[in-house]
C-alpha positions in Angstrom: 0.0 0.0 0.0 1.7 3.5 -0.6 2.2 6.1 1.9 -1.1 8.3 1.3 -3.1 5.0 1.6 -1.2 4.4 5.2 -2.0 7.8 6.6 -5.3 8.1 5.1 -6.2 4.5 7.2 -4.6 6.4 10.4 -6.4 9.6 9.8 -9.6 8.3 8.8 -9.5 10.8 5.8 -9.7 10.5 2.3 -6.7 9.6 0.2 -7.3 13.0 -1.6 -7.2 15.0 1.4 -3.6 13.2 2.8 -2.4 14.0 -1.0 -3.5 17.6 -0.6 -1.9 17.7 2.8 1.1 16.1 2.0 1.2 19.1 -0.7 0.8 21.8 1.2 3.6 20.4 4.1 6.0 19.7 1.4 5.0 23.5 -0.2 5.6 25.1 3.5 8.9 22.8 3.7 10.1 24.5 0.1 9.5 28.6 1.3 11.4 27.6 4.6 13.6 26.3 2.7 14.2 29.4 0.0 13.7 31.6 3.1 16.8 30.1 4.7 18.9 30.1 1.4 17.9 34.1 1.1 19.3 34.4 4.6 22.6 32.5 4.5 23.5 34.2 1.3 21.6 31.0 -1.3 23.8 27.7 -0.1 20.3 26.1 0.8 19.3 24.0 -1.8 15.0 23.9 -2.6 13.8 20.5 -2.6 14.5 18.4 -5.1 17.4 20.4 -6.8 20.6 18.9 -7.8 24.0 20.2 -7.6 26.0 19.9 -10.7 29.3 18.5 -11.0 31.7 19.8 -13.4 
């Protein structure tokens, strides 16, 4: 079973709403993110960005 289908069996929720909430934690996890890269001059990386080797 996948990981929405887990929670939404814990919650008692709807697999829609666990998606949607998953969404907007990993969206709140992303402007922290940026907001701590702005702050420490950009060496935080947003989710799901690689670095590139050369």
């Amino acid at each position: 079973m996948c990981v929405t289908g887990e929670i939404k069996q814990q919650l008692g929720s709807s697999q829609m709403h666990v998606s949607r909430l998953i969404s907007r934690c990993c969206d709140r996890v992303r402007e922290q993110v940026m907001r701590d890269g702005a702050q420490d001059g950009g060496t935080a990386r947003a989710c799901g960005e690689t670095r590139r080797t050369v």
